[in-house]
C-alpha positions as CSV (number, residue, x, y, z in Angstrom):
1,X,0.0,0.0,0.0
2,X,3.5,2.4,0.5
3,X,3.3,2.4,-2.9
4,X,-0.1,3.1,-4.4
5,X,0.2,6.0,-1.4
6,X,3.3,7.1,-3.4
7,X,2.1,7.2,-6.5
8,X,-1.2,8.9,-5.3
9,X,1.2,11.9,-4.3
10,X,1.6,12.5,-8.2
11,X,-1.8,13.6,-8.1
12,X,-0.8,17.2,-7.4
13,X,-3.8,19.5,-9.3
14,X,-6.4,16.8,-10.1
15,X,-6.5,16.1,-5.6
16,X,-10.0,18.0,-6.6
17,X,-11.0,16.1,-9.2
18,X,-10.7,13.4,-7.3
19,X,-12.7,14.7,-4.0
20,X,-15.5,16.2,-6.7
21,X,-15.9,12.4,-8.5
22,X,-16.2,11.0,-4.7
23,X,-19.2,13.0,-4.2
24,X,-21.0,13.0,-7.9
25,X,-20.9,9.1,-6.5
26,X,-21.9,9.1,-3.3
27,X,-24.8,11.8,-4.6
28,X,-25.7,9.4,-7.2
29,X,-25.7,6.5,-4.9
30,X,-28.2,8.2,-2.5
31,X,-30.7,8.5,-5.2
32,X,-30.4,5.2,-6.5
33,X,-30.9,4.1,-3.3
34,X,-34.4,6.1,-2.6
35,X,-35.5,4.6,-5.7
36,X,-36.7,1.0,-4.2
37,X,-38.3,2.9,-1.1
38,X,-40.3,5.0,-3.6
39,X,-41.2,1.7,-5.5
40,X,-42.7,0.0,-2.4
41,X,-44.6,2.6,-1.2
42,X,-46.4,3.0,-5.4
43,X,-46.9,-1.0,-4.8
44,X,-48.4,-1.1,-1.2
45,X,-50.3,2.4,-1.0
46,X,-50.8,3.9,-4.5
47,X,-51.8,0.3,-6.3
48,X,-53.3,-1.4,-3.1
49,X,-56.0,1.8,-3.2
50,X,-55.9,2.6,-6.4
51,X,-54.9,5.7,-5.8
52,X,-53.6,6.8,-9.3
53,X,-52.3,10.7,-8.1
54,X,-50.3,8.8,-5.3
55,X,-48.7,6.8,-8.2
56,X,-48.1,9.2,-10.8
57,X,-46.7,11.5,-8.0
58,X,-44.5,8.8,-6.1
59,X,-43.6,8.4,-9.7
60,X,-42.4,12.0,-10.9
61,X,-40.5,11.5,-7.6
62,X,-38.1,7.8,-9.0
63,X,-37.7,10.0,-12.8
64,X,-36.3,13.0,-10.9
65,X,-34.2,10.3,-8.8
66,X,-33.3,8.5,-12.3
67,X,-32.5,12.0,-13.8
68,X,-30.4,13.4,-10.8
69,X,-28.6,9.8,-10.7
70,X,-27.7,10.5,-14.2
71,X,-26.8,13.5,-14.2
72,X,-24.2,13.3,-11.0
73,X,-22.4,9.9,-13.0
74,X,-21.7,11.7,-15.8
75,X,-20.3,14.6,-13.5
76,X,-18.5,11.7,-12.2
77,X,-17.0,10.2,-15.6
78,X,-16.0,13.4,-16.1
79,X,-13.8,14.7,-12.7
80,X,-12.2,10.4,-13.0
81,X,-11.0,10.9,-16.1
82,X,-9.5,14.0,-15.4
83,X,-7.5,12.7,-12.8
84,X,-6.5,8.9,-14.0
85,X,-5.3,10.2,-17.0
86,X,-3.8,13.5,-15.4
87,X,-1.8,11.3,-13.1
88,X,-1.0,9.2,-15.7
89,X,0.3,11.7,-17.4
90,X,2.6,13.1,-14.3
91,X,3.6,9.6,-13.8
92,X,5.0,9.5,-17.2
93,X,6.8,12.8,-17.1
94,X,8.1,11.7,-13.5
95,X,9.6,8.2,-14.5
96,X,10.7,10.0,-18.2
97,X,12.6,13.2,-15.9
98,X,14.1,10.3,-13.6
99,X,15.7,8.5,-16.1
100,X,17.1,11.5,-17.0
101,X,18.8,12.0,-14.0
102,X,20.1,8.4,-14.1
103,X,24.0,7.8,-13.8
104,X,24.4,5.0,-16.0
105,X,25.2,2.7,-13.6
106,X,21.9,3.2,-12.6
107,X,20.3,2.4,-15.9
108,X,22.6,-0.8,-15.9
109,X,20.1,-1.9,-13.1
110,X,17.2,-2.0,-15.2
111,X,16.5,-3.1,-19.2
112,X,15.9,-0.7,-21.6
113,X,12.6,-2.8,-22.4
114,X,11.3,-3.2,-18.6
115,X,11.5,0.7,-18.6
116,X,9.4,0.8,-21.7
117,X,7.3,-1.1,-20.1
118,X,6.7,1.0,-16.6
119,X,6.4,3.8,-18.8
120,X,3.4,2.4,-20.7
121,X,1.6,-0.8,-20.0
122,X,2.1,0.0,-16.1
123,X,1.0,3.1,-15.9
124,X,-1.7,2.2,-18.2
125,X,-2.6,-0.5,-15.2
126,X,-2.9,2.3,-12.3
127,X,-4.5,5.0,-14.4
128,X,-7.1,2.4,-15.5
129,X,-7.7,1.6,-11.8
130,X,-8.2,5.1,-10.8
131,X,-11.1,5.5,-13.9
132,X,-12.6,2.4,-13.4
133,X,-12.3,1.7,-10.0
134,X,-13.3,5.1,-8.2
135,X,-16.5,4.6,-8.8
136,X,-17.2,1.2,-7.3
137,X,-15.0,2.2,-4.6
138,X,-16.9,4.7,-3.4
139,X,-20.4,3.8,-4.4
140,X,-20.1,0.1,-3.1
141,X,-19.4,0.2,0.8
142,X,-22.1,3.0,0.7
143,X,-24.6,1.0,-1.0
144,X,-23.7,-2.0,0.7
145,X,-23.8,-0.2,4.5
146,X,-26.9,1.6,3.4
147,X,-28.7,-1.3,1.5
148,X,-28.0,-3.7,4.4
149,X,-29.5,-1.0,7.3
150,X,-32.7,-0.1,4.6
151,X,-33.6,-3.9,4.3
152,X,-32.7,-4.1,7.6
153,X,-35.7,-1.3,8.9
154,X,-38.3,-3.0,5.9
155,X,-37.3,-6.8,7.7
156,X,-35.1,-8.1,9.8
157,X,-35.9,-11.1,9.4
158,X,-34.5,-11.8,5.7
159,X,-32.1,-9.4,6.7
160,X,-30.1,-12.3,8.2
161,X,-29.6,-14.1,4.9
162,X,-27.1,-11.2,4.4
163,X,-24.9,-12.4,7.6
164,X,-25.0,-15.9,6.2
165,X,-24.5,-15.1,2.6
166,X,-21.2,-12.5,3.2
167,X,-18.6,-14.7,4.9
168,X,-18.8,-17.1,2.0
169,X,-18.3,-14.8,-0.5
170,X,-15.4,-13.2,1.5
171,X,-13.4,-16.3,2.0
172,X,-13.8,-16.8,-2.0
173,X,-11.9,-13.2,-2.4
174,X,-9.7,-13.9,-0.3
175,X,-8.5,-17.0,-2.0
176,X,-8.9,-15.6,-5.3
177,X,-6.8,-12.3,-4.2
178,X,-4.1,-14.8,-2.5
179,X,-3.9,-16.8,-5.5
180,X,-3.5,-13.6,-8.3
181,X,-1.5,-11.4,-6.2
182,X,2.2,-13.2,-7.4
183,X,0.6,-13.5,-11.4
184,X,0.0,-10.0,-11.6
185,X,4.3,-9.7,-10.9
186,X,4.8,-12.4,-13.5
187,X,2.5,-10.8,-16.3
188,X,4.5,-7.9,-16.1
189,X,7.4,-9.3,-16.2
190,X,6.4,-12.0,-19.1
191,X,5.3,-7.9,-21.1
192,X,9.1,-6.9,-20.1
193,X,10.8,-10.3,-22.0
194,X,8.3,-9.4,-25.1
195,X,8.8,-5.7,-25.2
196,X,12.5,-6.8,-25.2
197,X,12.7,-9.4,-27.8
198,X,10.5,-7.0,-29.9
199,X,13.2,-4.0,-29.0
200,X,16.0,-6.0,-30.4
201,X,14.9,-7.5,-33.5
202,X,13.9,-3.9,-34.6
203,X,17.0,-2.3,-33.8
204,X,18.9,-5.5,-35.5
205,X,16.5,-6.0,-38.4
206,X,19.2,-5.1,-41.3
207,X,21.7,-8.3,-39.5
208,X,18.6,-10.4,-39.0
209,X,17.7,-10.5,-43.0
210,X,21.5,-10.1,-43.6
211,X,21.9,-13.2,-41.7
212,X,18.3,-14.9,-43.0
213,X,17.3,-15.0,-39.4
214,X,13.4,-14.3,-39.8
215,X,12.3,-17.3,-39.3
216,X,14.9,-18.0,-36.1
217,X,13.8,-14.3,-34.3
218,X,9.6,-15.5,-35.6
219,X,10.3,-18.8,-32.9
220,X,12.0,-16.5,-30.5
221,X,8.7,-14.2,-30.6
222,X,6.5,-16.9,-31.1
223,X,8.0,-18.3,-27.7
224,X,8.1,-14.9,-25.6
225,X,4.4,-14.4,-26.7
226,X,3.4,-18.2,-26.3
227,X,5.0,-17.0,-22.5
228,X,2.9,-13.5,-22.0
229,X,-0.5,-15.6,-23.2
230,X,-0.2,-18.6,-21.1
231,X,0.7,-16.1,-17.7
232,X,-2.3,-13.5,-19.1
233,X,-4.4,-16.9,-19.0
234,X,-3.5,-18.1,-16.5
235,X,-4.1,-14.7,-14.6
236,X,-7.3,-14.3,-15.1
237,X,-8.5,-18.0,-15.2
238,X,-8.5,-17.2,-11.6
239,X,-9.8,-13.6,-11.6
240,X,-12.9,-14.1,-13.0
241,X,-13.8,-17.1,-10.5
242,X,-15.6,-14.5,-8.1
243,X,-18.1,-13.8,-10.6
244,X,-20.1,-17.4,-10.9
245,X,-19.4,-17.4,-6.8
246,X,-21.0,-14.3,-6.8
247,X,-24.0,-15.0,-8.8
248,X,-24.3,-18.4,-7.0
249,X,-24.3,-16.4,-3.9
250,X,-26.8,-14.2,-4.9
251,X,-29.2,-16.7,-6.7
252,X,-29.1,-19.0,-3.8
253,X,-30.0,-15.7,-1.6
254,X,-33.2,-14.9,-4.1
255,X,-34.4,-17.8,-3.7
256,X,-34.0,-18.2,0.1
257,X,-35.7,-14.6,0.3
258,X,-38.5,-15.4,-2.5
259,X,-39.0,-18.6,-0.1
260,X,-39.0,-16.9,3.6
261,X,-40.9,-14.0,1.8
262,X,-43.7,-15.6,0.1
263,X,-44.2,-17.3,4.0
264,X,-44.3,-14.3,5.8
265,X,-46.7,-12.4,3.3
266,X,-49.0,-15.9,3.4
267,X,-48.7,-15.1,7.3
268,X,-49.7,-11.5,7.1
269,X,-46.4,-10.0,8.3
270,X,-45.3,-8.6,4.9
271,X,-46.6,-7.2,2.1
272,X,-45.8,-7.8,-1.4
273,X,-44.4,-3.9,-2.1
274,X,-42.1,-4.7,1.0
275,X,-40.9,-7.8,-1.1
276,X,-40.1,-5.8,-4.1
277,X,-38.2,-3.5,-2.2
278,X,-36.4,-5.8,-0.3
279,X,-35.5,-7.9,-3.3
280,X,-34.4,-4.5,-4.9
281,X,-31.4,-4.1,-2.0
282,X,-30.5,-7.9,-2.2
283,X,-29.7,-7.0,-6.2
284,X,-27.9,-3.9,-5.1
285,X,-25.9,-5.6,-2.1
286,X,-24.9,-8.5,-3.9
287,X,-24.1,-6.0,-7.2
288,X,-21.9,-3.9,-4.8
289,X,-20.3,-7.0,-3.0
290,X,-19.0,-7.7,-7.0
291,X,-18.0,-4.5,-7.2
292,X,-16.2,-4.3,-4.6
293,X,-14.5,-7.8,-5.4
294,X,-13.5,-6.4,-9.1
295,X,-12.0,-3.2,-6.7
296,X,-9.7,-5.4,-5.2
297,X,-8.5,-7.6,-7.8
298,X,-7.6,-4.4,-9.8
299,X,-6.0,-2.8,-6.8
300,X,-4.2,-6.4,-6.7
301,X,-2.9,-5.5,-9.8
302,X,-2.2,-1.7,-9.9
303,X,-0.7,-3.0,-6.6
304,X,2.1,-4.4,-8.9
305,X,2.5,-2.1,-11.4
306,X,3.0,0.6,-8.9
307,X,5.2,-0.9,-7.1
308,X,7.4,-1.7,-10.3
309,X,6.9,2.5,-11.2
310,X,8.3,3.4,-7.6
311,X,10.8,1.4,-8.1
312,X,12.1,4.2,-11.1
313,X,10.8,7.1,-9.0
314,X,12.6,6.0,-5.6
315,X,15.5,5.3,-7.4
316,X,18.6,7.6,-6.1
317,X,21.0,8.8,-9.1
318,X,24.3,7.6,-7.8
319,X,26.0,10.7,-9.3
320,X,24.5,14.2,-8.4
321,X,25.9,17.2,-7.5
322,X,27.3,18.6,-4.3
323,X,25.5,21.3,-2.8
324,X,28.2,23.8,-3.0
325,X,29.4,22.5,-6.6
326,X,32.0,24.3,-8.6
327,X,30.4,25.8,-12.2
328,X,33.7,26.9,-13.6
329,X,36.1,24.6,-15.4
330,X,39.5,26.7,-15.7
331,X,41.3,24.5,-18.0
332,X,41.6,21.1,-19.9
333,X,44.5,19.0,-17.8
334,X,43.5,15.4,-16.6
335,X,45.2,14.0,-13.8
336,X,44.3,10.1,-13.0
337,X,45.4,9.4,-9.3
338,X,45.9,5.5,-8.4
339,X,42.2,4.5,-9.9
340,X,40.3,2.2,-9.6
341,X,36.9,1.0,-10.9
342,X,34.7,-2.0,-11.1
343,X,31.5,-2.2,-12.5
344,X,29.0,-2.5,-9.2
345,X,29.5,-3.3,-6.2
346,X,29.7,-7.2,-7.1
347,X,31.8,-7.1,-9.7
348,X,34.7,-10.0,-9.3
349,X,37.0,-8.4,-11.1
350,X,38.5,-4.3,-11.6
351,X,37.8,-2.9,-14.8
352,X,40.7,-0.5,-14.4
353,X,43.5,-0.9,-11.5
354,X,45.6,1.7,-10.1
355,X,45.9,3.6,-13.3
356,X,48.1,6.8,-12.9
357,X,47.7,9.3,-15.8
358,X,48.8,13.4,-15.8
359,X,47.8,14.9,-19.0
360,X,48.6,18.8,-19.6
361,X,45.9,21.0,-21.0
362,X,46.0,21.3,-24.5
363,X,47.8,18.0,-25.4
364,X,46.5,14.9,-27.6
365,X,46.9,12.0,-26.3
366,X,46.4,8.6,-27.9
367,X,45.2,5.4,-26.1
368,X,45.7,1.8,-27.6
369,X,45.1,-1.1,-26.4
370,X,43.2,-4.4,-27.5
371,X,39.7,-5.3,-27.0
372,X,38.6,-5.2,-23.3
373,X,41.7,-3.3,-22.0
374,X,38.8,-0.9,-20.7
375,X,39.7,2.3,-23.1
376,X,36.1,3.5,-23.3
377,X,35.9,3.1,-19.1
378,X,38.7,5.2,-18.8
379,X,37.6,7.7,-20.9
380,X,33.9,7.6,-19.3
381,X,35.4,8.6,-15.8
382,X,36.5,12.0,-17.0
383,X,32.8,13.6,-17.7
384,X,32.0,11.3,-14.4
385,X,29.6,8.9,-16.8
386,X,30.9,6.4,-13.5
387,X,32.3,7.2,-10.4
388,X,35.8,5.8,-9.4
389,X,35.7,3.2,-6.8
390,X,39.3,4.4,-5.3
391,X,41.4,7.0,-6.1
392,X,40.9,10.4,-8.0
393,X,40.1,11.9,-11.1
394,X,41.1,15.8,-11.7
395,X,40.4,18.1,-14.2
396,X,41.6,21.3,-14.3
397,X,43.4,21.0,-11.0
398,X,39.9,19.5,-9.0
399,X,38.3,16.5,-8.6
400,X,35.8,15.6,-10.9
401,X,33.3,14.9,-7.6
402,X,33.5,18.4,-7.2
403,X,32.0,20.1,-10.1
404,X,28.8,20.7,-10.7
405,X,27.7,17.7,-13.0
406,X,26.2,19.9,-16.2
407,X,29.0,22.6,-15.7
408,X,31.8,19.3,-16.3
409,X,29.8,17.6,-18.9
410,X,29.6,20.7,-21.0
411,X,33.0,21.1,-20.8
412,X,33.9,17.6,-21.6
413,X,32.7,16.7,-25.2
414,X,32.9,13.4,-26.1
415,X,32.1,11.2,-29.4
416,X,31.1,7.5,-27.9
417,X,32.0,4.6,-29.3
418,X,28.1,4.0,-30.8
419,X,27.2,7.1,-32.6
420,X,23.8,8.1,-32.2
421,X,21.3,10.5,-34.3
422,X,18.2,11.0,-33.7
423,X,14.9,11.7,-35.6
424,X,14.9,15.0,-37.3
425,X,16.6,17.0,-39.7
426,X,20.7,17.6,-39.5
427,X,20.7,20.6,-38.1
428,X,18.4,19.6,-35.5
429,X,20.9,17.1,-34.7
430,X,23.8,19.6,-35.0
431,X,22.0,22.2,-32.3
432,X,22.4,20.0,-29.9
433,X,25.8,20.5,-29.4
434,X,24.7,24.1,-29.3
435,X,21.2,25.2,-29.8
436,X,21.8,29.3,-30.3
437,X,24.0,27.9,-33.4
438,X,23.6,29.9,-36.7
439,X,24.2,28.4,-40.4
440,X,27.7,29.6,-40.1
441,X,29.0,28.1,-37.2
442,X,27.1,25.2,-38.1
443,X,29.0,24.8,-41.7
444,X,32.5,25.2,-39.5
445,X,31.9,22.8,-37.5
446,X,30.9,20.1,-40.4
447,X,34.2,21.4,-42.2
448,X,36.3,20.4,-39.6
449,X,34.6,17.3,-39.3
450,X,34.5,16.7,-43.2
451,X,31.2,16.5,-43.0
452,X,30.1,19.3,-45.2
453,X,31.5,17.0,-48.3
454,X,28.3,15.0,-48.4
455,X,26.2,17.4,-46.6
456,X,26.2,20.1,-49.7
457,X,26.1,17.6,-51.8
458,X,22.4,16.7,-50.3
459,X,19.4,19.0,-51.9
460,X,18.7,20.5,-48.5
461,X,21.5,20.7,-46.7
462,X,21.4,21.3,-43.4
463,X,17.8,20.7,-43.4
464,X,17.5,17.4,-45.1
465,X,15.8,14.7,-42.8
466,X,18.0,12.2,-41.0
467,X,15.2,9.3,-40.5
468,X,15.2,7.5,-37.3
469,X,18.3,7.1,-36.0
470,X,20.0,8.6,-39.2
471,X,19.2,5.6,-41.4
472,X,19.9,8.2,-44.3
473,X,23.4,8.4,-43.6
474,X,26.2,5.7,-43.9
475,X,27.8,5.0,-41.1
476,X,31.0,7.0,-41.9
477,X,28.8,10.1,-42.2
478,X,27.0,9.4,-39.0
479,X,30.7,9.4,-36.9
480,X,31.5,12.6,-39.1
481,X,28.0,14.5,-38.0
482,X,28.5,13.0,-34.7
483,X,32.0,14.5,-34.1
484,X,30.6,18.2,-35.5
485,X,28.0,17.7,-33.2
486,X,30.5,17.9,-30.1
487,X,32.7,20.4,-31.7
488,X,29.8,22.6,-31.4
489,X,30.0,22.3,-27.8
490,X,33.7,24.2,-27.6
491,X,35.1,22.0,-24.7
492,X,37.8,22.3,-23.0
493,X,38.5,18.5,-23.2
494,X,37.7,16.9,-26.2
495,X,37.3,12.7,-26.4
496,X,37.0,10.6,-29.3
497,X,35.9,7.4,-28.6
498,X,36.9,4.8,-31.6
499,X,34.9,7.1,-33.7
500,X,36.9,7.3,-36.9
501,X,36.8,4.2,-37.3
502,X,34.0,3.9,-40.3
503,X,35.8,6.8,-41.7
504,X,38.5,6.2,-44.5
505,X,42.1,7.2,-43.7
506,X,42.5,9.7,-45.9
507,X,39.1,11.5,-44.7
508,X,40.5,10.7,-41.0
509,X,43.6,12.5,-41.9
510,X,41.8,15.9,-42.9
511,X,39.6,15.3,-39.5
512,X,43.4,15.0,-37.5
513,X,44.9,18.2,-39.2
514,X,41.8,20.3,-38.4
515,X,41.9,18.9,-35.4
516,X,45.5,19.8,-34.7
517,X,44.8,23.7,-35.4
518,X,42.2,23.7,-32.4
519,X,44.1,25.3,-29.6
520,X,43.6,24.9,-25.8
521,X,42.2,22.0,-26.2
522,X,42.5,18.8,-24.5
523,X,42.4,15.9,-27.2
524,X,42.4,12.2,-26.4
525,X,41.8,10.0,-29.1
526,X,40.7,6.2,-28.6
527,X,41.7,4.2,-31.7
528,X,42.6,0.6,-33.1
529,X,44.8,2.2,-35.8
530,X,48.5,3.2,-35.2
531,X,47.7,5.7,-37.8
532,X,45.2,7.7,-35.5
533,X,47.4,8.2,-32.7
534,X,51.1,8.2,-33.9
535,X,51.4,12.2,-34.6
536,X,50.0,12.7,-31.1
537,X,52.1,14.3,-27.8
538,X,51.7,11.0,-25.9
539,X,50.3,7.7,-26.2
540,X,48.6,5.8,-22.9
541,X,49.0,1.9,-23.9
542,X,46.2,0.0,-22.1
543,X,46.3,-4.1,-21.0
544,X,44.2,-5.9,-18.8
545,X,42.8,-2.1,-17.3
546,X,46.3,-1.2,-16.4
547,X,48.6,1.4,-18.3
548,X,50.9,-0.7,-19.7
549,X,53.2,2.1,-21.4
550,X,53.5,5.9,-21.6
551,X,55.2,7.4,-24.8
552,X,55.6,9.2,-27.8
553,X,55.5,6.9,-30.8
554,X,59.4,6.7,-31.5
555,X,60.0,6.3,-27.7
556,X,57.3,3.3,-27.9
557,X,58.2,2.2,-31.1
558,X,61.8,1.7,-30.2
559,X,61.3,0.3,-26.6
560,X,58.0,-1.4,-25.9
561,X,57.7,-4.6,-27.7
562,X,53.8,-4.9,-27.6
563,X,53.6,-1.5,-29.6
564,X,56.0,-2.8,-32.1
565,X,54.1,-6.0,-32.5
566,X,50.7,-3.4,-33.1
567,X,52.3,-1.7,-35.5
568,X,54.3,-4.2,-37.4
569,X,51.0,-6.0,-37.8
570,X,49.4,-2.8,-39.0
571,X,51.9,-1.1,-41.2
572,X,52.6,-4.2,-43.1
573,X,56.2,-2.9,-44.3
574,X,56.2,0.4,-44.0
575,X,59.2,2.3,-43.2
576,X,59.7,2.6,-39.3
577,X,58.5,5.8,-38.5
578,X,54.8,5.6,-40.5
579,X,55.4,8.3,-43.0
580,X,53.3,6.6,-45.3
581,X,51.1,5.1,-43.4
582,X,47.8,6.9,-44.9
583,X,46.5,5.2,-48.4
C-alpha cells in the first residue's frame, strides 16, 4: 500500500477532481438508493387503493431520482478521467525526468525494455484503476452499508440471509486475491521479455535478413508471446472465479428470500411492495459485493504495477551534485590518481586498476590497447559517466566529484564509441551541441569534421531529414556529423571514442589536421589504428585495465615490444616511422 500511497502523491492538481468524483458518486448512490423505497410505497399504497395521483406523484419522484442519478455519473465520468489520465500523465513525465537524471550505472540496473514497459503498459494498469475503480470504490461500501441497514428497517428477518451469505463470499476473495496477487508480478514481467525481444529484433532488423534470421527471431517471438499468453491466462482463469461465486451467492439468496418471503406475506407480516423492495437491495448488495470484489482484484494488480513504477521514482542517481558544486572549469588537464573502478558493487573483477595518468591541457593524447583493456571506461570517468571506486580523477586541477555535473559535462565533449542520431533533420541534430547555433558556425563545425562533403552535396543541406536514428546516412557520415555535433559544444576536453573508425584514412587524416589547429584543447583519441594516434604528444597503452606504457611513438616504437608488435601488424612494411602510413 507504501506504494499506491506514493504514486497517489503525483496527483498534485487533479486532488479536486478526485474529491468532486467521490461526491458526484456518493450523490448518485443516494438516489439510486431512494428509488426501491419510492417503488414500495407506489406497490403497497398507490396500487393497493388505487390511488392513481399517489402513483403518478410517487412516480415523478423515482424519474427525478433517475435523472439526478444520471446527471451526478456523468459529472463523475468526467472529474475520473481527469484525474487517471492526469496522473498518468505526471507519472510518465516523472519516471521520463528520472531517467534522466540516471548515472548510467543506474540504468545498468534495469533493461531498456522493462522501462518501456513501466512507462506504458504499467501506468496504463494504475490510471485504469483510478477510472474504473473510483466509482465502485466509493459507491459500493455506501450501498452496501446503506442497503443492508434499509432492508434491515423494511425486515429483519430476511435481513439475516445477508450475515450468512457474506462470509462465504469473502473467503472466495480472499483466496482468489491470495492466488492472483504473485501472477499480476509475473504478467508484467512476461510484457518486459516481449517488449525486449520485440526492441532487439527492430534495432537488429538489417543483420537479421543479412543473416536470413526471420524465421529464427519468428520462434523467438512466437515463444516470448506463447509466454505472455499462457501467464495473461492463466491470470485471469483465476480472476474471474468471483463472478459465478458471486451469482451463486446471490441466486441462492433470491431464492431463500423469495422462499422466507412468500411465507411471511401468506402469514400476514409482509406485504408484497415490501418484497419488491427488499428484493431491490438484495440486487444492489450483492451488485456492490461484486464490485467491490473487481476493486480489489484491480487494486491487486495496480498493486504491482505501482510498485514496479516506484521502483524508477525511488531510485537515487548515484552521481549528483554537491550542494556547493564548482560551475567553472578553468582548464583542460587530466590527472588520474591511483584508480580504480569495477563495474557494481559485485563485480569480481576491476575494470581498471591503479591507473596513474597526468595529461597537460591542451595535449593529444592517444590510447591503444586491445579489445577489453577498458579504453572506453577510462575515458567515461572523465565527464563522471561512472564514479571511481578508489582514487581520484582531476580536471583542471579538482576533482571531478566536485564540479557541478552539467558545468563538467559541458566542458567535456565526447564522441562514444556507438554514434547516435536521432529523428529529425541535421541541423536539429547539430544544435544540440549548441542550440543558439547559426548556419555559419554550423558549416565550420561540419568542415572540420568533413562532414560538409556530403552534406552540400544533399538537396537541402542542413535541413535534409536524418530518419530515425540517421538511417539516411552511412555509417562513416553518422561518426563525421556526430563528431561536429560535439565540436559545437567548444570543450575544453575533447574525447573521441573509436569514432573514426567507419571513416577512411584519408578522410581521418583531414579530421586529424583540423583537429590539430584547435588550440587549448585537451584531445584524447581512442583508436585501433597506429595511424590515428602516432602524430600525437603521448600515447597511454592500455592491457588488462592497467597502463601498460606511456610514450611518444618513436619512444614506444623503439622500446616497448607490444607496440611494435601493433604496428608491425598494421603497417605491413612500412618504413619505421609511419610516414606513409595513410592510403
Amino acid at each position: 500500500m507504501q506504494d499506491l500511497k506514493h504514486i497517489f502523491g503525483y496527483l498534485g492538481p487533479y486532488r479536486m477532481d478526485i474529491a468532486l468524483g467521490s461526491f458526484f458518486v456518493l450523490v448518485e448512490t443516494v438516489f439510486e438508493l431512494v428509488i426501491p423505497v419510492l417503488m414500495a410505497d407506489i406497490i403497497d399504497v398507490g396500487v393497493a387503493n388505487g390511488d392513481m395521483d399517489y402513483i403518478l406523484h410517487q412516480g415523478v419522484y423515482m424519474g427525478l431520482c433517475a435523472l439526478l442519478s444520471l446527471a451526478t455519473g456523468l459529472l463523475y465520468a468526467r472529474f475520473a478521467a481527469r484525474a487517471s489520465y492526469g496522473l498518468g500523465a505526471r507519472l510518465r513525465q516523472g519516471q521520463y525526468e528520472k531517467l534522466q537524471q540516471f548515472a548510467f550505472s543506474n540504468l545498468d540496473r534495469f533493461e531498456t525494455s522493462s522501462l518501456v514497459t513501466r512507462l506504458t503498459t504499467d501506468v496504463t494498469v494504475v490510471q485504469n484503476a483510478i477510472n474504473a475503480g473510483l466509482r465502485p470504490l466509493v459507491r459500493s461500501p455506501v450501498m452496501l452499508v446503506m442497503g443492508v441497514g434499509l432492508s434491515f428497517m423494511m425486515n429483519a428477518q430476511l435481513s439475516l440471509i445477508f450475515f450468512v451469505c457474506a462470509p462465504v463470499l469473502a473467503v472466495i476473495l480472499v483466496w482468489v486475491l491470495r492466488k492472483i496477487a504473485p501472477m499480476y508480478s509475473r504478467l508484467q514481467r512476461a510484457m518486459d521479455r516481449l517488449n525486449n525481444v520485440v526492441q532487439e529484433d527492430l534495432n537488429a532488423i538489417r543483420a537479421v535478413k543479412a543473416f536470413v534470421r526471420g524465421e529464427y527471431e519468428e520462434e523467438k517471438f512466437h515463444q516470448v508471446n506463447r509466454e505472455l499468453q499462457e501467464t495473461t491466462q492463466r491470470t485471469f482463469h483465476y480472476a474471474v472465479l468471483n463472478r459465478p461465486a458471486f451469482q451463486l451467492t446471490l441466486y441462492t439468496a433470491t431464492v431463500l428470500i423469495m422462499w422466507f418471503g412468500g411465507n411471511l406475506i401468506l402469514q400476514g407480516r409482509m406485504q408484497v411492495g415490501e418484497l419488491t423492495g427488499f428484493l431491490s437491495y438484495v440486487l444492489q448488495v450483492f451488485n456492490s459485493l461484486m464490485l467491490i470484489s473487481n476493486v480489489f482484484l484491480q487494486l491487486t494488480r495496480s498493486l504491482a504495477s505501482a510498485q514496479r513504477i516506484n521502483q524508477v521514482l525511488q531510485e537515487e542517481p548515484d552521481l549528483t551534485s554537491a550542494p556547493d558544486a564548482v560551475k567553472e572549469i578553468p582548464d583542460g588537464s587530466i590527472q588520474f590518481q591511483d584508480v580504480s573502478f569495477q563495474y557494481g558493487e559485485h563485480a569480481q573483477e576491476y575494470a581498471l586498476s591503479h591507473v596513474n595518468l597526468n595529461i597537460p591541457s591542451g595535449q593529444t593524447v592517444g590510447i591503444l590497447g586491445g579489445t577489453g583493456s577498458a579504453k572506453s571506461t577510462l575515458v567515461q570517468l572523465i565527464p563522471r559517466l561512472y564514479d571511481v571506486t578508489q582514487g581520484r580523477v582531476l580536471v583542471g586541477g579538482r576533482d571531478v566529484r566536485e564540479y557541478d555535473l552539467r558545468a563538467l559535462r559541458d566542458a567535456v565533449g565526447i564522441v562514444l564509441q556507438k554514434n547516435v542520431l536521432f529523428s529529425g533533420t541535421v541541423r536539429e541534430n547539430l544544435q544540440w551541441g549548441d542550440s543558439t547555433a547559426d548556419d555559419e558556425t554550423l558549416w565550420q563545425a561540419c568542415e572540420v569534421a568533413c562532414a560538409d562533403e556530403f552534406l552540400r552535396r544533399m538537396p537541402k543541406g542542413l535541413d535534409a531529414d536524418l530518419g530515425q536514428g540517421g538511417v539516411n546516412v552511412s555509417g562513416g557520415q553518422k561518426q563525421r556529423l556526430c563528431i561536429a555535433r560535439t565540436l559545437l559544444k567548444r570543450p575544453k576536453v575533447l574525447i573521441f571514442d573509436d569514432s573514426t573508425s567507419a571513416v577512411d584514412t584519408a578522410t581521418e587524416g583531414r579530421i586529424r589536421a583540423a583537429l590539430a589547429n584547435m588550440t587549448g584543447v585537451t584531445k584524447i583519441i581512442i583508436a585501433q589504428r597506429v595511424t590515428s594516434v602516432m602524430h600525437t604528444d603521448q600515447i597511454i597503452l592500455l592491457e588488462d585495465g592497467k597502463i601498460h606504457a606511456v610514450g611518444t611513438h618513436q619512444q614506444l616504437l623503439a622500446a616497448d615490444p607490444i607496440y611494435q608488435e601493433i604496428y608491425t601488424s598494421q603497417m605491413k612494411g612500412e618504413d619505421d616511422h609511419g610516414t606513409a602510413a595513410e592510403r
